[in-house]
N, C-alpha and C positions, 0 to 999 in steps of 0.2 A: 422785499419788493424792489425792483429795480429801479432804477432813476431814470427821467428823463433823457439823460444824458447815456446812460447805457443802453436802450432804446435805441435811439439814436444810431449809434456807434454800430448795433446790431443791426439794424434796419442798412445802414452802407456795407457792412461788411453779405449782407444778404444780396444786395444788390450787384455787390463787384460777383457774386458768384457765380450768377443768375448770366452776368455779362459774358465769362470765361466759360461756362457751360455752352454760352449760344455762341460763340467764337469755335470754342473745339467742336460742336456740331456740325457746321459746316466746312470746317476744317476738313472730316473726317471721311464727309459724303459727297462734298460738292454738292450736294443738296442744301437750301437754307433753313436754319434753324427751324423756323417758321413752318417751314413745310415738314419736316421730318416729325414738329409736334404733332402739326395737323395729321399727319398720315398715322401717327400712331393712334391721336385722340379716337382718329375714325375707327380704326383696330378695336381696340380698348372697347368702341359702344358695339362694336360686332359681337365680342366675346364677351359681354355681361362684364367689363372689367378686370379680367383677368388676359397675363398672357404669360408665354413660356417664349426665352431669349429667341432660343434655336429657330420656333415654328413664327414667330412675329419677325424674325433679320429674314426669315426666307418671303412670306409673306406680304412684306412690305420691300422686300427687294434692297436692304438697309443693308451695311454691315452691322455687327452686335454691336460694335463702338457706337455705333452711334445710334441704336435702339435706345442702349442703356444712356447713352449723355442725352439724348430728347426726355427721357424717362424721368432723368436726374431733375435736368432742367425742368419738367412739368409741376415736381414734386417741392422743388424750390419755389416753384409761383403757389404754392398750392391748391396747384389743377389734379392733383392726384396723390398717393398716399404706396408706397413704396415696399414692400413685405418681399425680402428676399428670401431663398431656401424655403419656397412653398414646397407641398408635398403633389 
């Protein structure tokens, strides 16, 4: 079992990631992080959850960069749950 202290440790190291995710988000769009989750989240409840890179960056008017870094980032909050090379 893990220790307090590693907890800890991991909980910052989740956090710094979470930050560098929503930095390269809008980095990538000029869109803000913020917004590019939101526009996916809404995505995401359109399509029962699922989505494919190509038809959600054109859909949402995104580049892929930054489908996938919103994605990332949602999946680090755990707003979502990540399954790549679906069929």
């Amino acid at each position: 079992m893990a220790s307090a202290g590693d907890c800890e440790r991991e909980l910052e190291r989740l956090r710094k990631t979470v930050e560098e995710l929503t930095k390269e988000v809008e980095r990538l769009s000029g869109v803000s992080a913020t917004e590019a989750e939101r526009r996916l989240l809404e995505y995401l409840h359109r399509t029962g959850g699922w989505f494919d890179l190509d038809e959600a960056s054109r859909e949402l008017g995104l580049p892929h960069e930054t489908v996938m870094a919103a994605a990332r980032s949602l999946a680090s909050k755990g707003a979502l749950i990540l399954v790549e090379g679906g069929a």
